[in-house]
N, C-alpha and C positions, 0 to 999 in steps of 0.2 A: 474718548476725547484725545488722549496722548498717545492714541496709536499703539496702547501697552494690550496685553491680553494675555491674562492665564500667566502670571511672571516671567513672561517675554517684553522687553521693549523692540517693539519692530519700526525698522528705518526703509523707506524706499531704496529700493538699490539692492540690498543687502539676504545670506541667505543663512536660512539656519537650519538645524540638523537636530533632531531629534534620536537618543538611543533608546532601546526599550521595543515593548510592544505598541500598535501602531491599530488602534482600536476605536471606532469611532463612536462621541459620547465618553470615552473615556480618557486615551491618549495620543499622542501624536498632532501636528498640525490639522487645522480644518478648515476647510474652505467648502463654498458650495457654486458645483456648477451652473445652476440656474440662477443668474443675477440676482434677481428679485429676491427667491429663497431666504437670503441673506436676513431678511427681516422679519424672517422666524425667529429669532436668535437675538438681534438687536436691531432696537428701532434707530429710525434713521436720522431723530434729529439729537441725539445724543451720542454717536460714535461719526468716528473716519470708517472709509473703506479703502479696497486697496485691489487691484488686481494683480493677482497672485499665482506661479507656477508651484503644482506639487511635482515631487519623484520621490522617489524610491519603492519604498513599503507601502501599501496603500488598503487600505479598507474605505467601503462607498455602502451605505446604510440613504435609502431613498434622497433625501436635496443634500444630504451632505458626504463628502472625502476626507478623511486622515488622512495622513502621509505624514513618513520621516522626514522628507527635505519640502523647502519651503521657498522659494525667492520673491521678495515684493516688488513687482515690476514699474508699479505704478500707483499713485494716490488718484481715488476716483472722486468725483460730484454725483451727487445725486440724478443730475441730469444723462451722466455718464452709465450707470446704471441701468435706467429708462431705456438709453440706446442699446446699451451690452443685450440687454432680456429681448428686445425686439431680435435683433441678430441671433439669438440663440435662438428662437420661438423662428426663423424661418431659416436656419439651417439644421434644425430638428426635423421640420416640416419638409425638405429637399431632401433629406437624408431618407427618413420613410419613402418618400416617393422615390425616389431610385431604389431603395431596397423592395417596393412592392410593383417595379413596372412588369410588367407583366400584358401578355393578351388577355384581352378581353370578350364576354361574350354578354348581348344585351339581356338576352333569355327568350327573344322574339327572332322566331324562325322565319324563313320564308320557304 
């Protein structure tokens, strides 16, 4: 609700740094690249979200990321979300097809 998490207060704009190990489930910042994801974790009519850059150190365990560094770029809407996971769901979907174009053969000779 206060944008707090894990005894961090986080502010838009702003960036924070984690020292230590950088382990996901246990330490380090977390975010998850699939929009939606997010609501594994917390529902959505009881928190803020945020869109957020990781760097540094990073560990990626299936929908979620660690990372040492963290910047909140942006406070999101619900609605905002909706549209992030669309965007993700067809540049995941562009991304395979270029990675599988390829010739083709139908299986039918002449």
């Amino acid at each position: 609700k206060d944008f707090k998490c894990r005894g961090y207060q986080y502010e838009v704009g702003q960036t924070y740094t984690h020292d230590g190990e950088v382990e996901v489930c246990t330490s380090g910042f977390h975010a998850c690249p699939m929009p939606l994801s997010v609501f594994n974790f917390y529902p959505p009519a009881e928190n803020r979200f945020a869109v957020v850059e990781q760097f540094g150190k990073m560990d990626a365990v299936n929908d979620k990321v660690a990372s040492s560094g963290l910047t909140v770029n942006a406070e999101i809407r619900l609605s905002d979300l909706i549209e992030a996971q669309v965007e993700w769901v067809w540049s995941s979907f562009n991304l395979r097809e270029e990675k599988t174009e390829s010739a083709s053969n139908s299986g039918e000779q002449s």
